[in-house]
C-alpha positions in Angstrom: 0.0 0.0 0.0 1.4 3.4 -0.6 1.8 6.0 1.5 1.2 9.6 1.0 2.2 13.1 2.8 0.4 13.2 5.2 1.6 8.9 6.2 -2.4 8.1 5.1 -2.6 4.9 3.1 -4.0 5.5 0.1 -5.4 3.2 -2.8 -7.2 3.3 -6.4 -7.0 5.2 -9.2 -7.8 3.8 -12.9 -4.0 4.7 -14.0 -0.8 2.3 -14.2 1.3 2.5 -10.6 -1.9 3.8 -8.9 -2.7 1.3 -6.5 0.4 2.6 -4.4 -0.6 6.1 -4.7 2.1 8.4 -3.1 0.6 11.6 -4.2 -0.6 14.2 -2.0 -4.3 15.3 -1.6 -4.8 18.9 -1.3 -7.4 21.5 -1.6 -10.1 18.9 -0.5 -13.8 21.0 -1.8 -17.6 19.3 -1.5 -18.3 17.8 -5.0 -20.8 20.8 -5.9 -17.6 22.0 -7.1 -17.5 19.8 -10.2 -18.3 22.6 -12.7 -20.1 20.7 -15.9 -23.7 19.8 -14.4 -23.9 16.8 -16.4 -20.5 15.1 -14.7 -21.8 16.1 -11.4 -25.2 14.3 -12.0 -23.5 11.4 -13.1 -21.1 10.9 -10.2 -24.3 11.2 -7.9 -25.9 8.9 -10.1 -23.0 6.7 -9.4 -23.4 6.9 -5.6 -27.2 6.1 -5.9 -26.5 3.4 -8.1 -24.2 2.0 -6.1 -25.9 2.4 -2.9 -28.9 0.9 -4.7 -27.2 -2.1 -6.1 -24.8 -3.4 -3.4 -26.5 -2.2 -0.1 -23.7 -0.5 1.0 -24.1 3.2 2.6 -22.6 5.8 0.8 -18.8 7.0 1.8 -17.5 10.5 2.1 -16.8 11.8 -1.6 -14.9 14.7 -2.1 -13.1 16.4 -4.8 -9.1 17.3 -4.5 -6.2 18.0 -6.1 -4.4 14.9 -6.9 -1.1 13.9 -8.8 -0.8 14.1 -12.6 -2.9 11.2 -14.3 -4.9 9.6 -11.3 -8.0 9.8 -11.7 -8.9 9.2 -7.9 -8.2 7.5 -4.6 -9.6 5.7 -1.7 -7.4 6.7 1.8 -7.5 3.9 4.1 -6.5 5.1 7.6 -5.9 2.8 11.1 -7.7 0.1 9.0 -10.6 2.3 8.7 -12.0 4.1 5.2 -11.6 7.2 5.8 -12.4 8.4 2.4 -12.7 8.5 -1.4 -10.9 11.8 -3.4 -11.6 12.4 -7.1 -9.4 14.4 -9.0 -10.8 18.1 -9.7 -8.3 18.3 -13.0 -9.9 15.1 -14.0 -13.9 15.6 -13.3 -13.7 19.7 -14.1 -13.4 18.3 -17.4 -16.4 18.3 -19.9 -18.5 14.8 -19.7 -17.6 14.4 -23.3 -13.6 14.5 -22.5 -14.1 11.9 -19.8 -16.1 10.0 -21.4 -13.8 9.7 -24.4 -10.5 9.1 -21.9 -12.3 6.2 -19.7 -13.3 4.6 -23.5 -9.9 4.7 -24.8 -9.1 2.7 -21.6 -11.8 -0.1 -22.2 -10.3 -0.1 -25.9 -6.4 -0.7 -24.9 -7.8 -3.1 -22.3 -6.8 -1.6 -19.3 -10.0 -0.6 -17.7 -12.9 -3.7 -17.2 -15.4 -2.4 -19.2 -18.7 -0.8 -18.3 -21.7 1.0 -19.7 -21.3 4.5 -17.2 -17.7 5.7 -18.5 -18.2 8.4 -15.7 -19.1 6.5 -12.8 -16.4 4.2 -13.4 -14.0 5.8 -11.5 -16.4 6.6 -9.0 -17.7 3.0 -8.5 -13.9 1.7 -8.0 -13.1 3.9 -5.3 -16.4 3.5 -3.7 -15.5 -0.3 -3.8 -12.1 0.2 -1.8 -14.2 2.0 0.4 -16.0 -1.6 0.8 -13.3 -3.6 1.1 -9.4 -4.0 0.5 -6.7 -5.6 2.0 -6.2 -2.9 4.4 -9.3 -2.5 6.1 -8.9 -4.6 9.7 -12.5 -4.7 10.5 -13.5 -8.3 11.6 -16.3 -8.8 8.4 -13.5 -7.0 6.5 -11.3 -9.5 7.6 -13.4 -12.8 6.8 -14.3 -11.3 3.5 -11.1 -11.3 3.0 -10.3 -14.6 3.0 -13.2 -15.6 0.2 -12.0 -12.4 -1.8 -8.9 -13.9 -2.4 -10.0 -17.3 -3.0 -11.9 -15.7 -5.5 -9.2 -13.7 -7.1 -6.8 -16.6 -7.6 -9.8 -18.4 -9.6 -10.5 -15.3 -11.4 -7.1 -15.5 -12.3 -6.9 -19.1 -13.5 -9.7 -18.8 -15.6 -9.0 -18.4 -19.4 -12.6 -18.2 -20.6 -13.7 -15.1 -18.5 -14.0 -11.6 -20.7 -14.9 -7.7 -20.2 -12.1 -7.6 -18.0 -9.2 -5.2 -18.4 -5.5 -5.9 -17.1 -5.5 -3.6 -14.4 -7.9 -5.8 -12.3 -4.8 -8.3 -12.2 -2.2 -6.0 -10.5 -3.5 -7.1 -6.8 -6.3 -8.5 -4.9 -7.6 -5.2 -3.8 -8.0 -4.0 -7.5 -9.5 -7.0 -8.7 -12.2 -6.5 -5.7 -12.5 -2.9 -6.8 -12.8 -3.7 -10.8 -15.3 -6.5 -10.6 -17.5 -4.6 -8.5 -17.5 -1.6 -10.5 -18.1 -4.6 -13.5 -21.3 -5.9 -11.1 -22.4 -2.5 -10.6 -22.3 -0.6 -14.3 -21.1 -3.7 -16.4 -22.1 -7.4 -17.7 -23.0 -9.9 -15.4 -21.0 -13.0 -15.0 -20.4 -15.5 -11.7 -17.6 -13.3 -10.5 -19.7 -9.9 -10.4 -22.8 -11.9 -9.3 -20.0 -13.3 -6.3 -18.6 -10.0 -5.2 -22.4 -8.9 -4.8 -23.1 -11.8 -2.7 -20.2 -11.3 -0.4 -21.1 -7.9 0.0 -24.2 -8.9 1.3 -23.2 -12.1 3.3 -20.3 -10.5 5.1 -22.8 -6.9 5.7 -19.4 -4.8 4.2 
């Protein structure tokens, strides 16, 4: 896990070497800050959804500034989730510019591809607000242990598609990907299983 400034762990982003963001977060503002109204309706679209679809409670959201080509992070702190940070260079962009960036990444087959180019950034975070390897929680913790199970199957399997490459670089991201997949994304056992250990475990 990487460490930032302020010695806060931090995790996600959709961009290579972001899963051990060392960045700093800075000029934290509410997300009525995101200045196109369509990408501000869609990242609370992506909330709702999410909310909606897994059962889990919405997390603290914020905009900030953010090192060059993340997209966003989730900061894990004392095993607790203490929140997820989008990148106000990235969503003050027009929905038509970040729409365009997210498809190029389902295209080179680094992103797992959805249909909500604009919540996907949002789900992922939201999801390591759920769970990853960080969090010390006991349900976190037996989660854990099926997560992984699950991951090294996901792994081993050769038939399975929609999935881009950065869901391979660690369990964590592979959590955060396939829910973002189950959330925005076609169904398949491995979204359908991350749903149901949502709800078994209460994450």
């Amino acid at each position: 896990m990487g460490r930032n400034s302020g010695g806060v762990g931090a995790r996600g982003g959709l961009q290579p070497g972001d899963s051990s963001y060392k960045g700093k977060i800075k000029n934290v503002e509410s997300l009525i800050k995101i200045k196109d109204p369509q990408v501000y309706k869609a990242v609370g679209e992506a909330i709702s959804r999410y909310h909606s679809v897994l059962g889990v409670r919405q997390r603290k959201v914020k905009l900030a500034d953010l090192g060059a080509g993340t997209l966003g992070v989730h900061v894990t702190a004392g095993g607790v989730s203490e929140g997820v940070y989008l990148n106000k260079k990235s969503f003050n962009q027009k929905k038509a510019k970040i729409v365009s960036d997210t498809r190029r990444g389902y295209a080179s087959g680094w992103h797992t591809k959805t249909n909500k180019p604009i919540a996907h950034t949002v789900t992922h975070e939201l999801a390591h607000a759920t769970w990853n390897e960080h969090l010390t929680g006991a349900k976190h913790r037996a989660a854990g242990k099926e997560i992984r199970s699950l991951y090294t199957q996901w792994r081993k399997d050769k038939k399975k598609s929609g999935y881009g490459s950065y869901a391979r670089t660690n369990v964590s991201e592979f959590w955060a990907e396939t829910v973002t997949k189950a959330v925005h994304g076609k169904a398949d056992k491995y979204t359908k299983k991350v749903k149901a250990i949502c709800k078994k475990y209460d994450l």
